[in-house]
N, C-alpha and C positions, 0 to 999 in steps of 0.2 A: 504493500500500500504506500510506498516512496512519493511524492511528491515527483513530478515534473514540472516544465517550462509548459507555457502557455499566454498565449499574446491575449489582451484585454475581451479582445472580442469571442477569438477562444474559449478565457473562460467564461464570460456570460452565456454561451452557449453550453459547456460542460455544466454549469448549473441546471441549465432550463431543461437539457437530455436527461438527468440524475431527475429532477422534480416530475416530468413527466414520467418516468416509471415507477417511482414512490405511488402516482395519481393512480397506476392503472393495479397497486395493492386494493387501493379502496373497491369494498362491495358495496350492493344497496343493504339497507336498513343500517349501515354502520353509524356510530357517535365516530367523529374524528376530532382531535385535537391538533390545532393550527397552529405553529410555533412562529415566527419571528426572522425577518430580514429579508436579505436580497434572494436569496436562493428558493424562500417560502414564495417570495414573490412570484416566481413560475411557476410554483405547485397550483395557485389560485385558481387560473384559468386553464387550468389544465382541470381539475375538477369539475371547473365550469363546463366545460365542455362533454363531462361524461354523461352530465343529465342524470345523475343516483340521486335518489332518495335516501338522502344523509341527513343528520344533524351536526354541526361544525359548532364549536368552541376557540375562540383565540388567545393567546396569551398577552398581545398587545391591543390598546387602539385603533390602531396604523392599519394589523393584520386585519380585523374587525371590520372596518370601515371598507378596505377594497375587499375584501369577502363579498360583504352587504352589495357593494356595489355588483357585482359580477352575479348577483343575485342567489349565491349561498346561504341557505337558512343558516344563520346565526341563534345560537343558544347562550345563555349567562354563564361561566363557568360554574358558579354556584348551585348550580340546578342540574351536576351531573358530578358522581360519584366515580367513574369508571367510563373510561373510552376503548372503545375498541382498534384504534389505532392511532398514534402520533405523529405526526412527519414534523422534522424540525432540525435546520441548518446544525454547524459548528464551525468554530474557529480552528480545533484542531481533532486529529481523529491520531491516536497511538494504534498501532498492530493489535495489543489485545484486548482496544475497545476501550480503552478512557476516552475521554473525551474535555477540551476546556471550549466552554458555551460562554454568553456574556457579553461579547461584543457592541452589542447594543444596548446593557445593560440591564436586559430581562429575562436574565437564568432563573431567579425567582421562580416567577408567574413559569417558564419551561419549564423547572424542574419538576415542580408539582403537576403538571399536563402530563409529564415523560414519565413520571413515576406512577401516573395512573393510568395508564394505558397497558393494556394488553400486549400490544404491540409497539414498543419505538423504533421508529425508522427513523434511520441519519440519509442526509440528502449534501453532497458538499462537492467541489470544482476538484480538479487533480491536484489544489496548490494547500489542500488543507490535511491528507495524511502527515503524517510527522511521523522519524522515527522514535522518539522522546518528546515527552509535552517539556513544555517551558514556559514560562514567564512572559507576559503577566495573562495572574488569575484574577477574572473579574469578582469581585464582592459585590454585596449591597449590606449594607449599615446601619443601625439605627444611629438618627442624628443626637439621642440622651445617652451623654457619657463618649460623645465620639472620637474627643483628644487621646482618652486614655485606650477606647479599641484601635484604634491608630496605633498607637505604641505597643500592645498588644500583639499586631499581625505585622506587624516591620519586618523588612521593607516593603512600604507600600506607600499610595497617594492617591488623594482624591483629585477624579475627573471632575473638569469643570465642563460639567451638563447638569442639565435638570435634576431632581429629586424621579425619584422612580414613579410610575402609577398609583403604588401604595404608600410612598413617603419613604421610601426608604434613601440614604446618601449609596451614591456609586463609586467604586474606589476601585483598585487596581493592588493584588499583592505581586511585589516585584522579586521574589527571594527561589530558590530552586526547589525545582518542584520533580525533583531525583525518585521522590516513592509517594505517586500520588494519592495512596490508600492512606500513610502519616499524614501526609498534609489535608487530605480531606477531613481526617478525623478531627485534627487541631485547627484546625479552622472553624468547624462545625461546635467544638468545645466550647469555643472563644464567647464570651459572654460579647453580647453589642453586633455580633456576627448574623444577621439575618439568612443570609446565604452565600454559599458562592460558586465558582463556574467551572467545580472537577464534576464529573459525570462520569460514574461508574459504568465498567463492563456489564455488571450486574442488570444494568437498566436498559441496556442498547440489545434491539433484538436482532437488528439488519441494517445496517452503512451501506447506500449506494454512493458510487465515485465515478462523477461523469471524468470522459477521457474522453478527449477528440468528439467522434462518432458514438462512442459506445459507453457501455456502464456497467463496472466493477461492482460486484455485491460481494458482502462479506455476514454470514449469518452468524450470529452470536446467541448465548442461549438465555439471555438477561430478557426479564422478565419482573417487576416488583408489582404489579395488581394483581390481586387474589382475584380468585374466579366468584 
């Protein structure tokens, strides 16, 4: 799953070929959870176009709104317990299925979609396998007590964007991230720590990797929604 070269336009295309086949998992009657960014971006109308009888959930506004637009019945996440499938970008993808998410600063609201799902599908260009995750892991924060969570998960820094959809501060831990299973755990310890952007093996059921023409799948056996 190495990373290669690929020219801009390139990868927008190995996006929109990876999203398009993620689209053609979905069956009718499924709940799907819509994850977040550029790549989810082509999953949309590729949905759109299958004409299933879904219900769709979004982890963003953004996603939400061009959903709505494209005429996908949107659901409140709070009015669903359990989705039968996930589709949602990464920033980076390891060999045995970590994953760091957050880029846009809504691992949050994805972690809790990806964790409720039956199924998570990873959807990403050929420039986001990694053979080692690295730095930086996106956080979210609460802003009571924030100097001292700061000090806390060093090194790290707060991005200068918005507060999150649910108030949380966005921040960036910059330190090595050599055994991402330590670091998820001491992250997740950390009092003031609302979330942040390691994504277990555990969770990822199937990684597609668009490439040129074509798309790489990788089935994993991670799974965390009870039936």
């Amino acid at each position: 799953m190495g990373a290669q070269s690929a020219g801009p336009r390139g990868i927008e295309r190995e996006k929109q070929i990876a999203a398009e086949a993620a689209a053609e998992l979905v069956e009718d009657g499924m709940i799907v959870g819509l994850g977040t960014g550029s790549t989810v971006a082509f999953l949309l109308p590729a949905l759109a176009r299958r004409s299933l009888n879904i219900v769709c959930a979004a982890t963003s506004p953004r996603t939400e709104h061009a959903a709505r637009e494209l005429g996908l019945r949107i659901e409140d996440v709070a009015s669903i317990d359990r989705f039968d499938i996930t589709i949602d970008g990464a920033d980076q993808v390891a060999p045995d299925g970590w994953l760091v998410k957050g880029g846009g600063g809504a691992h949050t609201r994805e972690k809790i979609v990806a964790a409720a799902a039956a199924r998570f599908v990873v959807i990403v260009d050929s420039t986001k396998p990694v053979q080692a995750l690295r730095s930086p892991v996106p956080l979210e924060l609460l802003s009571f007590g924030l100097r001292a969570t700061m000090r806390w998960v060093a090194p790290a820094s707060l991005r200068d964007v918005p507060l999150s959809p649910d108030g949380g501060v966005i921040a960036d831990y910059h330190g090595p991230v050599d055994n991402p299973a330590a670091l998820a755990a001491r992250l997740s310890a950390t009092p003031g720590v609302v979330e942040h952007g390691l994504f277990p093996p555990e969770m990822v059921a199937t990684v597609l990797v668009g490439r040129h023409e074509s798309v790489d799948r990788t089935d994993f056996k991670g799974s965390w929604s009870s039936s």
